[in-house]
N, C-alpha and C positions, 0 to 999 in steps of 0.2 A: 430681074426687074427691081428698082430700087420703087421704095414705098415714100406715098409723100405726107410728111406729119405738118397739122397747121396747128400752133401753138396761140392762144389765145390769151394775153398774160401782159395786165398793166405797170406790171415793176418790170423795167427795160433790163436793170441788171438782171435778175432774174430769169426774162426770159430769153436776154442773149445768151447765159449759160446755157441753157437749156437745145438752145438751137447750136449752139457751138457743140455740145455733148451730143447729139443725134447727130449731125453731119459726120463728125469723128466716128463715129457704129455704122455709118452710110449709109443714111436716110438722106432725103431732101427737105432740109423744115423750112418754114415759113412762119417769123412772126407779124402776130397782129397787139394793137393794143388796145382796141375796144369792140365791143357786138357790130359796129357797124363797118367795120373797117372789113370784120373776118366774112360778114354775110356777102360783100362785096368780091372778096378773093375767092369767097365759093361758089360765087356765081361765074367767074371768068376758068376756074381749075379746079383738076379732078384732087379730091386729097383720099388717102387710106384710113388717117385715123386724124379727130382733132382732140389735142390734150384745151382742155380750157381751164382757168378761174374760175371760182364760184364770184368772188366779186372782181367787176369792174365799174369804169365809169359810169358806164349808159346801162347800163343792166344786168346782167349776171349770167352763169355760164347755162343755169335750167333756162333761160327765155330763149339763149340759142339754140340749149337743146330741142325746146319746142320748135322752134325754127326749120330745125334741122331735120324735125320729124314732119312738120308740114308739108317743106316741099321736097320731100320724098328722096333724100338724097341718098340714104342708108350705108351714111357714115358713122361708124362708131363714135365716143363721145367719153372722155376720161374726164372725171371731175377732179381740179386740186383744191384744196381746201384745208387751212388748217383747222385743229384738235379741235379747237370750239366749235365749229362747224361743222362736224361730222356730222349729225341729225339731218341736217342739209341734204348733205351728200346721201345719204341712205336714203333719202326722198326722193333725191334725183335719178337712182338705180330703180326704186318703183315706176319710176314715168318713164325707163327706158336709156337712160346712163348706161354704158360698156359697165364702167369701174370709178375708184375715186382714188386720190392720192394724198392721202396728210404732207401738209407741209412741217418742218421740213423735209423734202424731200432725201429718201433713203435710194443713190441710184442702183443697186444692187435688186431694189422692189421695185424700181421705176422701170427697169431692164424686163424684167419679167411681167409687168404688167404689159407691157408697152407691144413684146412679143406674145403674149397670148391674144390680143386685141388682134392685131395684124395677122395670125396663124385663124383664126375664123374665118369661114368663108362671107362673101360679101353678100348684106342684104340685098334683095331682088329691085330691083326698081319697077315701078309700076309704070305704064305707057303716061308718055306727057300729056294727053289732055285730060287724064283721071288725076294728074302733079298740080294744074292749075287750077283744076277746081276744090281741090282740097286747101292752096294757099288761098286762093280768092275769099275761102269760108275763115281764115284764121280771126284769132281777136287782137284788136289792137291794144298793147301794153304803154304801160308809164313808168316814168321813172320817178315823178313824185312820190314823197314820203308816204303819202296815203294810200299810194295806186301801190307801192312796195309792203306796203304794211297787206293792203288788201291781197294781194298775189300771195303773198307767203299765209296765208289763211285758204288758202284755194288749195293749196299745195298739201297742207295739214289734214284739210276740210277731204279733199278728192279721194283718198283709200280705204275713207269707210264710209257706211250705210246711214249715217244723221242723217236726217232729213234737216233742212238748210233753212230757214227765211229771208229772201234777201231782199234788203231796205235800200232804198233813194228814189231819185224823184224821177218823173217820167224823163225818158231821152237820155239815162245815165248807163244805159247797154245792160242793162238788170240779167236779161236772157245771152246777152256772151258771156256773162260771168258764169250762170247756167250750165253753159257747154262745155265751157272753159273745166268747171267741176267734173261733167260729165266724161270729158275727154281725154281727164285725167285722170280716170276712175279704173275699178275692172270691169267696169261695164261699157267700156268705150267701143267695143266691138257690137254692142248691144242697139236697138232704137234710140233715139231720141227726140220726145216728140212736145212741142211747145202745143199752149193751151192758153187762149184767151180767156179766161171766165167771164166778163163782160158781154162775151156773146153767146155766152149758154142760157137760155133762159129754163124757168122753174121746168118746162113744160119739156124741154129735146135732151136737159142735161143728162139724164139720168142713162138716156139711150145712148147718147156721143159716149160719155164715160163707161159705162159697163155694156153696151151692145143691147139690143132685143132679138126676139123672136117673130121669126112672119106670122102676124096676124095677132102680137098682142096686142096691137092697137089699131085703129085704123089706116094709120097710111103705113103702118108697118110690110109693105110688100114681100119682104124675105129677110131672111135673117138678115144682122148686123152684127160683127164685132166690134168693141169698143175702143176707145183708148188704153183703157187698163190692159187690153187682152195685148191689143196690137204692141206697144212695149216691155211684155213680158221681158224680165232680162234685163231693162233700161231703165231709163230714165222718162220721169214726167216731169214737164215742168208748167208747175198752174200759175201764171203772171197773172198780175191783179186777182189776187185770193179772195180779197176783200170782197169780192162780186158778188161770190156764189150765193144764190140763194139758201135762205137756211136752214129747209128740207133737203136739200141737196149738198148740204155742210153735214147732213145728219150722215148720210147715206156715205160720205167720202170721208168721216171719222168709223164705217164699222168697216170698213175697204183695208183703212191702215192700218186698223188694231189685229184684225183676223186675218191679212193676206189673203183674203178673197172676194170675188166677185160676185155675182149674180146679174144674168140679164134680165130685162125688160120681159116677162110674160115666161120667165123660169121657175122649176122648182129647185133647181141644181145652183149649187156653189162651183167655182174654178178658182183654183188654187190661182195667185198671182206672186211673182217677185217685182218688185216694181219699187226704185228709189224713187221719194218726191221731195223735187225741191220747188219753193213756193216764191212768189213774189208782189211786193206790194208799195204803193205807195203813200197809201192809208195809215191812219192811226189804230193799227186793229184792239190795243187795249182802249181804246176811244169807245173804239166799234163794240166788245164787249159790254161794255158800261150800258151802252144804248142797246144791247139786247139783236144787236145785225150780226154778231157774230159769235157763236160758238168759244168758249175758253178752254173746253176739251180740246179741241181740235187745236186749238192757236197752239196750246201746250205740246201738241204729237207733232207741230210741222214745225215748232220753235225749239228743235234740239240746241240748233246754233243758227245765231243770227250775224247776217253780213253783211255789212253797209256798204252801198256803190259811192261815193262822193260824187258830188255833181262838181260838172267841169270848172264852175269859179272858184272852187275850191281845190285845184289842181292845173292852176294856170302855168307850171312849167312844163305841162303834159299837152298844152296847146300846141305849141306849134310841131310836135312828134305828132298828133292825131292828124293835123293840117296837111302834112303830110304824106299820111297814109292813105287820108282820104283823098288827095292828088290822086295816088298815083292807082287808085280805085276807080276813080272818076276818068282819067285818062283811056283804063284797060274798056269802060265799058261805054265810052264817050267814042271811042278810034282818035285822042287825041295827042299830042306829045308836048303838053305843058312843063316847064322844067322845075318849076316851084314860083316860091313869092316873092316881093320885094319885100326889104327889112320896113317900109310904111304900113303893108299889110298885115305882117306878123305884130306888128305894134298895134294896132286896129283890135288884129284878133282878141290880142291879150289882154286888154281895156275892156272889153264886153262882157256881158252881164251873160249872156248866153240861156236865158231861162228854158228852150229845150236842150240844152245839153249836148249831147254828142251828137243826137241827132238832127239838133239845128245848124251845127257846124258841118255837119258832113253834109246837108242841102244847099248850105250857103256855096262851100266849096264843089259841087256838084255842076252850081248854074255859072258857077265864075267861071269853071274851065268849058264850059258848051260856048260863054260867049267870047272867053279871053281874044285880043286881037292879038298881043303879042305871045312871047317865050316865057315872060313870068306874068303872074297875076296879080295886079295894083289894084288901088284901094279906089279907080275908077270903075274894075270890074265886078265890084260887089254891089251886091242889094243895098240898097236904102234900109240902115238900121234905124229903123222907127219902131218904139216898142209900142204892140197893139193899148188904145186907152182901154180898159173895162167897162168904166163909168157910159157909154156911149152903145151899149149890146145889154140887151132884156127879152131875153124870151115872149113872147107873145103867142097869143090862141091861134091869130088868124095867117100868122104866114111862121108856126114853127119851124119847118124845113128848108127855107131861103135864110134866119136867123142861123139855126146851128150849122149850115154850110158857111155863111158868114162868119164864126165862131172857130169854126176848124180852122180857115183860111187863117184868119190872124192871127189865132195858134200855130200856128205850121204846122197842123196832124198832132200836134200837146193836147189832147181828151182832156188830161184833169185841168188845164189852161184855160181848157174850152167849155170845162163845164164851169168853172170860177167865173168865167166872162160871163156866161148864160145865167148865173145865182142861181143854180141847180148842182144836187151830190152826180159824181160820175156814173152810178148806178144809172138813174133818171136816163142821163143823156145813152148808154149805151140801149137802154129800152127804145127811145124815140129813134136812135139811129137804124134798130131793129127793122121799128114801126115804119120810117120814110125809106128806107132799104137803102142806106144814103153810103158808101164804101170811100173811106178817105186814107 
């Protein structure tokens, strides 16, 4: 059986050697010269092993590694990388890299890396409808300086135990950056379990997070485990931190200092292992100052802080997210839209986008449900009209028709929606409690 190597490598000199030097040892290589050239060849052919660059144009050789790990294809994966680089590379064997290769390359080590990769037997692939629901959950990356900057903090951030803060504004994917940590961690085999705080009120939080016991309270029917219990091993991730009430900020600073729990109508402690990473859109040294938040706590969940950029501030990242969310929208629409025209990508780019990721991938959502043709023109888009503020005021007598009105023009943006309404987000997540209003 000849083995087949797909070589991944944007210097063409380079990697025609390289592909001339396998063939001559009898392999079958295949060059590519960037991430989307190679994800395309690997979706049509089987290959044994791929040698990749740490850099190329479009992204770098760890995003295909991730890639490659998503949809399940249990291909080895050789990094090359020069000297300076190597920190790189040894980050990339953590997340599941075969090997790595300093350039320049020595073929004598290149020989023997090359045959110990291929002498392993082949990872198992798991059945395709367990492949597609793992890529469907992927995170969409950038290749902006700031989405690059950010990713290689993810990468650093992912092998150990900090607890994380991570900052930007609502709709900027806060909780895929989350998982994205989590998935690159050793705890990726572990839970992972996202947390609203917004909807924990003073009164259930304590139960949701650490569990009760039947009959400590009233409606306590039977036991509860909590979230702490239930992610032993994993990951929590508390978005909008800001929220928590601050009895219940007390309770989730003795959680992280002692590793343990306590339920609702317990005398016992439980040990817990439990990474927390936090997020928010708040000013929580604001919040401080004003006495809503805890400076212990901000200090135990602020080891390192990581900033999401909001999408106008990563506008060569638009039309890569446009997209992805295509072809998103396509898988769960039943539809076969081919992409945009160059007036909509120009559209896209111009726009202020105040929800972020998450207003572009709505927008592109409803363009492919009603698209009439193969690509999607700047007929098929929503009316960008950005909601007035000035024109929405909370009132006594009809609260719940106002802040439904408020979400709408927000597009599901809460902190938007509570700006519209001249009220902190806290308030509005209470009333949305109180009208049981789900947006």
């Amino acid at each position: 059986m000849k083995y087949r190597i797909l070589i991944v490598e944007d210097d063409i000199a380079f990697g025609a050697m390289l592909k001339g030097w396998l063939e001559r040892k009898g392999y079958i290589a295949q060059l590519c010269l960037n991430v989307a050239v190679a994800k395309q060849e690997l979706g049509k052919n089987r290959y044994n092993l791929i040698l990749s660059d740490l850099r190329l144009p479009d992204g770098d050789g760890i995003m295909l590694l991730q890639w490659v790990k998503e949809q399940n294809l249990g291909i080895p994966l050789i990094i090359m990388t020069s000297y300076a680089e190597v920190q790189s590379a040894v980050a990339a064997i953590k997340l599941g890299a075969e090997d790595y290769l300093e350039k320049p390359i020595v073929l004598s080590i290149f020989k023997e890396k090359i045959e110990q990769a291929l002498a392993k037997p082949a990872e198992p692939v798991t059945p395709q409808i367990k492949r597609e629901k793992r890529a469907s959950a992927g995170v969409v990356l950038g290749n902006s300086p700031l989405a690059r900057q950010m990713y290689s903090h993810i990468l650093k951030l992912a092998p150990t135990k900090m607890s994380v803060l991570i900052l930007g504004e609502s709709g900027t994917g806060k909780e895929y950056v989350a998982k994205m940590i989590h998935d690159n961690s050793a705890r990726r085999d572990k839970p992972f379990i996202a947390v609203d705080c917004g909807s924990l009120s003073k009164e259930l939080a304590p139960s949701e997070l650490f569990g009760h016991l039947k009959g400590s309270f009233t409606s306590a029917m039977e036991n509860k485990t909590g979230i702490f219990e239930q992610a032993n091993g994993g990951t929590i991730f508390l978005d909008e931190v800001g929220n928590l009430d601050y009895e219940v900020q007390m309770q989730l600073l003795r959680t992280l200092q002692e590793q343990k729990i306590r339920r609702v109508g317990s005398a016992k402690d439980t040990v817990i292992d439990v990474r927390i990473l936090a997020a928010t859109n708040e000013n929580l040294e604001r919040a401080i100052a004003e006495g809503r938040f805890r400076e212990d706590l901000y200090h135990r969940l602020n080891e390192f802080s990581l900033f999401v950029p909001s999408l106008r501030e990563r506008g060569a990242d638009i039309k890569l997210f446009a997209e992805e969310f295509l072809r998103q929208a396509n898988e769960e629409l039943d539809r076969n839209i081919k992409g945009f025209t160059p007036e909509t990508i120009n559209l896209f780019e111009k726009r202020h986008w105040s929800g972020n990721l998450r207003e572009l991938r709505n927008v592109v959502r409803r363009a492919v449900l009603f698209a009439s043709g193969d690509e999607i023109t700047p007929d098929d888009l929503p009316v960008f009209n950005e909601p007035k503020i000035e024109n929405l005021t909370l009132r006594p007598d009809n609260e719940k028709e106002q802040i439904e009105m408020a979400l709408h023009k927000a597009r599901g943006n809460k902190t938007l929606a509570a700006q519209f309404l001249k009220i902190d987000r806290k308030t509005l997540y209470n009333k949305l409690h109180l009208y049981g209003i789900k947006f």
